[in-house]
Residue frames relative to the residue before (quaternion, step in Angstrom):
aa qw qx qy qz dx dy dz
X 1.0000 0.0000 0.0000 0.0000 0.00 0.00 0.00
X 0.6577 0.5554 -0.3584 0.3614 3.13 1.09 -0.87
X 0.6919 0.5081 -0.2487 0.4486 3.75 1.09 -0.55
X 0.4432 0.5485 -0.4547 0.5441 3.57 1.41 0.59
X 0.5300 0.5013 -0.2907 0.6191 3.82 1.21 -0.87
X 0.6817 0.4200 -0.3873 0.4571 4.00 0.23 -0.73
X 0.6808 0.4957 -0.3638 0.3980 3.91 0.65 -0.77
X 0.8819 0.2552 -0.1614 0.3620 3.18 1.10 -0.40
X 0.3607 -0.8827 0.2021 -0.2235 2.57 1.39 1.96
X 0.0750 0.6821 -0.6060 -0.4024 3.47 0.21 -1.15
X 0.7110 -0.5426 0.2872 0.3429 3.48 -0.98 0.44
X 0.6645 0.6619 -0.1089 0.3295 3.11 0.84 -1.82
X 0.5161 0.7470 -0.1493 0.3916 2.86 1.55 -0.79
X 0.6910 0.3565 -0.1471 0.6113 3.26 1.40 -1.06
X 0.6864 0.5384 -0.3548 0.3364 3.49 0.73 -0.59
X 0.7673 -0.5349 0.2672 0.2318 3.11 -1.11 1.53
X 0.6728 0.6027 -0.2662 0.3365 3.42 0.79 -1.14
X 0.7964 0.3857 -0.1406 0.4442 3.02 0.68 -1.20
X 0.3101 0.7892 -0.4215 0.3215 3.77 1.54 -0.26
X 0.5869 0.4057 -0.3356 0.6151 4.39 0.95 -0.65
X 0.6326 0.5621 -0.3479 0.4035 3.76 0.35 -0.75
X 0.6759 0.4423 -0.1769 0.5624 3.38 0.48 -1.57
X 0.5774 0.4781 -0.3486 0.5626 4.09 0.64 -0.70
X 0.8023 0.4309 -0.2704 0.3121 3.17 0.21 -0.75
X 0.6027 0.5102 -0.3494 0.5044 3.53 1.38 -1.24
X 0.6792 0.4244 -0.4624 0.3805 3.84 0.58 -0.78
X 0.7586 0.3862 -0.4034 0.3356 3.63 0.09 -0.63
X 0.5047 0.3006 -0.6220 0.5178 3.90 1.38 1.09
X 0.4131 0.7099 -0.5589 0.1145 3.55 0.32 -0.81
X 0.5431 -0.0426 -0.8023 0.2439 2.36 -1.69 1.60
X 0.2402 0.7009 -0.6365 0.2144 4.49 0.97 -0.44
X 0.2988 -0.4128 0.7531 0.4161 2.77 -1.59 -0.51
X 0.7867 -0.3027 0.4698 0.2624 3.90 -1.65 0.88
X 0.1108 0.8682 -0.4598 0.1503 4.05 0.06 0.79
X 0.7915 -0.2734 0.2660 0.4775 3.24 -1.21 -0.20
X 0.6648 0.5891 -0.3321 0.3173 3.48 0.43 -1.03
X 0.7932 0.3838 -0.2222 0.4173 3.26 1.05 -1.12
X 0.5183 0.5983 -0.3831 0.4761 3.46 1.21 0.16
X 0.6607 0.3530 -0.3979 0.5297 3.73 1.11 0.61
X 0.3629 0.6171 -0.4679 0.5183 3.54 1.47 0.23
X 0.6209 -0.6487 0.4237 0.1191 3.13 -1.51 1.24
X 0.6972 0.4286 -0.1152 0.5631 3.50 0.20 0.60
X 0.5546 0.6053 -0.3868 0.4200 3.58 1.54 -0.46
X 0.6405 0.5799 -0.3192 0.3894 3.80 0.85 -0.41
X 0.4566 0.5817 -0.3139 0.5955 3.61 1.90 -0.28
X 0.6150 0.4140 -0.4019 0.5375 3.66 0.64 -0.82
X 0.6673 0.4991 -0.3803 0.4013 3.22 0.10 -1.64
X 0.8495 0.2792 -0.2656 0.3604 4.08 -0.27 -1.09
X 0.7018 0.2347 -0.3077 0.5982 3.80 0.97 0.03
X 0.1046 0.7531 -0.6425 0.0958 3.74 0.83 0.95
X 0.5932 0.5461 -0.3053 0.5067 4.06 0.74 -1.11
X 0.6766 0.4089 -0.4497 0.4157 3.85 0.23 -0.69
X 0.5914 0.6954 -0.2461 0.3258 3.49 1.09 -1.83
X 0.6640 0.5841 -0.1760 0.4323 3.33 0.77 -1.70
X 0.7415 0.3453 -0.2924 0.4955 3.60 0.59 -1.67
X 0.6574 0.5338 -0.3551 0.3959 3.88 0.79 -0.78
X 0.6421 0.4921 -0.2615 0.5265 3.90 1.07 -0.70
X 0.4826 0.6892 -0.5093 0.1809 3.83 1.02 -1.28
X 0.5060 0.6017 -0.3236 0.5265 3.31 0.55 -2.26
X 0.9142 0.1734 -0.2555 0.2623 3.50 -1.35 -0.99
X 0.4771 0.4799 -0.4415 0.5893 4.08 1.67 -0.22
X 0.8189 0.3596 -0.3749 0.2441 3.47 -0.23 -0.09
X 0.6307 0.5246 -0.2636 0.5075 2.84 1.61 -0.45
X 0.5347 0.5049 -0.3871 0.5562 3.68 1.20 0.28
X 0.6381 0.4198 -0.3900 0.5143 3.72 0.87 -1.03
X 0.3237 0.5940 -0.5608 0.4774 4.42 1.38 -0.63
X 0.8715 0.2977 -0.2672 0.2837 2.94 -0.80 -2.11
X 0.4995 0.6354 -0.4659 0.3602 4.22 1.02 -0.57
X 0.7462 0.4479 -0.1224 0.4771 3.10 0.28 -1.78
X 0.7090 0.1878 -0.4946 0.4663 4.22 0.58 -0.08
X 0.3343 0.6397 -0.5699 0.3927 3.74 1.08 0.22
X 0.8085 0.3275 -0.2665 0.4100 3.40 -0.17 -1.31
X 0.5713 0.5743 -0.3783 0.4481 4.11 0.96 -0.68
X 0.8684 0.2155 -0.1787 0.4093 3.04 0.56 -0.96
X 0.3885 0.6364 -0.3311 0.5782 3.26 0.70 0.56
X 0.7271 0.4765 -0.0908 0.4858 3.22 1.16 -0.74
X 0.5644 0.5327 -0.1783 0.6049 2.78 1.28 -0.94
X 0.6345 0.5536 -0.2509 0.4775 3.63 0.43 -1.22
X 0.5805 0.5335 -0.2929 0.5409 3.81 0.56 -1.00
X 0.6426 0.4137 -0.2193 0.6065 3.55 -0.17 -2.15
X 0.8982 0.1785 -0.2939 0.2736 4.16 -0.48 0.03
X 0.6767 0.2347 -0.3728 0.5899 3.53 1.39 0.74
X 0.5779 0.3366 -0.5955 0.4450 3.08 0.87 1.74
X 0.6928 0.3389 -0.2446 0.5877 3.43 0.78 -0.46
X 0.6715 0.3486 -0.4309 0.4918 4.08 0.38 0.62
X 0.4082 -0.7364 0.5047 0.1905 3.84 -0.66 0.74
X 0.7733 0.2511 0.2354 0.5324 3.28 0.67 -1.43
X 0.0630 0.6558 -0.7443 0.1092 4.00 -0.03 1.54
X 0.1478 0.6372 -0.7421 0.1465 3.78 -1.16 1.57
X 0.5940 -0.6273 0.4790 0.1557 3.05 -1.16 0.63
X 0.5939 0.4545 -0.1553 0.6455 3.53 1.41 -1.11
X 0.7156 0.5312 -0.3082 0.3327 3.87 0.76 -0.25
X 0.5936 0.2278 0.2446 0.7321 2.85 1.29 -2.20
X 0.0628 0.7464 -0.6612 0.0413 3.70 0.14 0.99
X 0.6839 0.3887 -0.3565 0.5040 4.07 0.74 -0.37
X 0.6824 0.5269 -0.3555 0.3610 3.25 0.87 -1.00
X 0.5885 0.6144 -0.1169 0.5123 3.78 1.34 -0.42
X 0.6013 0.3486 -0.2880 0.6588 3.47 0.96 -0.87
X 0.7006 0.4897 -0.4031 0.3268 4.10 0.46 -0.92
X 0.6857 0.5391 -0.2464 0.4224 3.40 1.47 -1.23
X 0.5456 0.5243 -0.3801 0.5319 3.91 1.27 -1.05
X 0.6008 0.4096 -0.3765 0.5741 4.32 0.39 -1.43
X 0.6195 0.4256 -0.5162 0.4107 4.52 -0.44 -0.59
X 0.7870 0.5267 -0.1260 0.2954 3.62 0.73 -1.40
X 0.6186 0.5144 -0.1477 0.5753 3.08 1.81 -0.56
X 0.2218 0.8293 -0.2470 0.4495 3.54 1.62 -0.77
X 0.9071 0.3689 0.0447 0.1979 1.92 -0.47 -2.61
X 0.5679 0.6340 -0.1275 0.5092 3.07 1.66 -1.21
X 0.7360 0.3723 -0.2265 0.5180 3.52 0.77 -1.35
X 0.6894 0.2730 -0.4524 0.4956 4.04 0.54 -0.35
X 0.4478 0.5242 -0.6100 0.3906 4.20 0.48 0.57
X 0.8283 0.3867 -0.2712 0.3014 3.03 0.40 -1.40
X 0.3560 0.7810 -0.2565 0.4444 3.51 1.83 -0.18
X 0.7094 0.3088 -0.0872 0.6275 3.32 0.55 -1.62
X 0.6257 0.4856 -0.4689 0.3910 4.12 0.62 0.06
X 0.5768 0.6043 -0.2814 0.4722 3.45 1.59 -0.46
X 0.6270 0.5182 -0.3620 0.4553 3.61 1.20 -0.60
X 0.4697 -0.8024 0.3192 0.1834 3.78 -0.44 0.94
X 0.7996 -0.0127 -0.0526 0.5980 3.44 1.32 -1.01
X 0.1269 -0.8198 0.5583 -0.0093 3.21 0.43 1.53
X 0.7055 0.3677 -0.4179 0.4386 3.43 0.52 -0.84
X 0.9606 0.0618 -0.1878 0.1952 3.47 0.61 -0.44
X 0.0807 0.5046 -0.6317 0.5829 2.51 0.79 2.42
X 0.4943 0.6418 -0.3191 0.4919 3.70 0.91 -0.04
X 0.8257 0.3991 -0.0216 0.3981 3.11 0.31 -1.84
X 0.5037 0.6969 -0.1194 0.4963 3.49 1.65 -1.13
X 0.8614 0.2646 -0.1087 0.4196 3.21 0.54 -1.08
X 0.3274 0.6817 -0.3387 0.5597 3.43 1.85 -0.21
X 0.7543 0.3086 -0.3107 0.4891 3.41 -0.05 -1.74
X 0.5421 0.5952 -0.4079 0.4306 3.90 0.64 -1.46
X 0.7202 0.5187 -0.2733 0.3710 3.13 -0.02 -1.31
X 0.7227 0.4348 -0.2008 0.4984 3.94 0.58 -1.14
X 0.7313 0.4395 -0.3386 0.3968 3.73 1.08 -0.14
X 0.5783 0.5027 -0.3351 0.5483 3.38 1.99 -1.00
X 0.7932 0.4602 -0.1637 0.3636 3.50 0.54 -0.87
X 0.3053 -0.6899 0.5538 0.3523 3.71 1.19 -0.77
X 0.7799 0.2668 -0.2689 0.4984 3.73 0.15 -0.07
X 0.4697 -0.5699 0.5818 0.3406 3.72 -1.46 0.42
X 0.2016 -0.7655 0.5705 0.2188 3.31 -1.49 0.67
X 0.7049 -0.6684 0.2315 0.0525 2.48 -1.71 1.90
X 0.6854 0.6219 -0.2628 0.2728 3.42 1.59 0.01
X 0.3637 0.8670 -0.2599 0.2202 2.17 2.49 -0.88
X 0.5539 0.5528 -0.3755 0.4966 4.27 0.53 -1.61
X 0.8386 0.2519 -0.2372 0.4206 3.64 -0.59 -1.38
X 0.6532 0.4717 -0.4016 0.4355 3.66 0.44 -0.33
X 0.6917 0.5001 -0.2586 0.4522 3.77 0.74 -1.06
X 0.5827 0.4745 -0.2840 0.5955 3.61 1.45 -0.85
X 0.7679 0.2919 -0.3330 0.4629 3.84 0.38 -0.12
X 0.5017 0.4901 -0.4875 0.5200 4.01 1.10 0.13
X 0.7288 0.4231 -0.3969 0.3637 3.61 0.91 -1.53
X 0.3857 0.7738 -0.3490 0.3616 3.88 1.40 -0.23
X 0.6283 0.7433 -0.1357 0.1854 2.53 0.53 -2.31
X 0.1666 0.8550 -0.4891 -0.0443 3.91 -0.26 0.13
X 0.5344 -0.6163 0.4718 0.3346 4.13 -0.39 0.74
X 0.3223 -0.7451 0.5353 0.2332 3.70 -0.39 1.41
């Protein structure tokens, strides 16, 4: 499974050039992408194909900020129903049970999902910086997403 996640790689990724960059973004990771790394060799490649970077990374940023945002729902959800439910029986709450076991399992299958993706943090980190040259502003998801990858641990 894990080599279905390798085909879909972004390219760039392998290419030499950018290899100081990528060094460079992990040893701020969780930051947000800064000054520092814009004197790193290779930062002027981001900077002039920021638009290509962005559309090739989008797909895999949103689908981390997905897997963030049902983290925190569910999770939430989970809480709010072993405090405010006495009694999970099957013979009682036969829907309410099947809904709570399928949230919990979910939950399980989109961890173990996002452990299969290889360079989350920096396919993270990539598109931030990308993202601030095509766009002129930093994106705003970057902190809470970069703080739950730098979390994050391979089940």
């Amino acid at each position: 499974m894990r080599q279905c996640f390798l085909q879909n790689r972004p390219k760039f990724f392998s290419d030499k050039s950018y290899e100081k960059v990528a060094r460079e973004m992990m040893k701020f990771f969780p930051k947000y992408p800064t000054n520092e790394i814009e004197r790193v060799p290779g930062a002027e490649l981001i900077r002039e194909n920021s638009r290509k970077i962005c559309l090739e990374l989008e797909q895999h940023y949103v689908t981390m900020l997905d897997v963030l945002e049902f983290k925190e729902e569910a999770l939430d959800c989970i809480r709010q129903t072993s405090l405010h439910v006495n009694r999970l029986s099957l013979t009682t709450c036969p829907d309410l049970m099947c809904a709570f076991f399928n949230l919990i399992v979910g939950y399980i299958q989109v961890n173990y999902l996002l452990s299969l993706v290889v360079d989350r943090r920096l396919c993270s980190s990539f598109y931030a910086f990308s993202y601030q040259y095509a766009t002129g502003n930093s994106e705003a998801n970057f902190g809470s997403l970069a703080s739950f990858l730098f979390e994050f641990e391979d089940p």
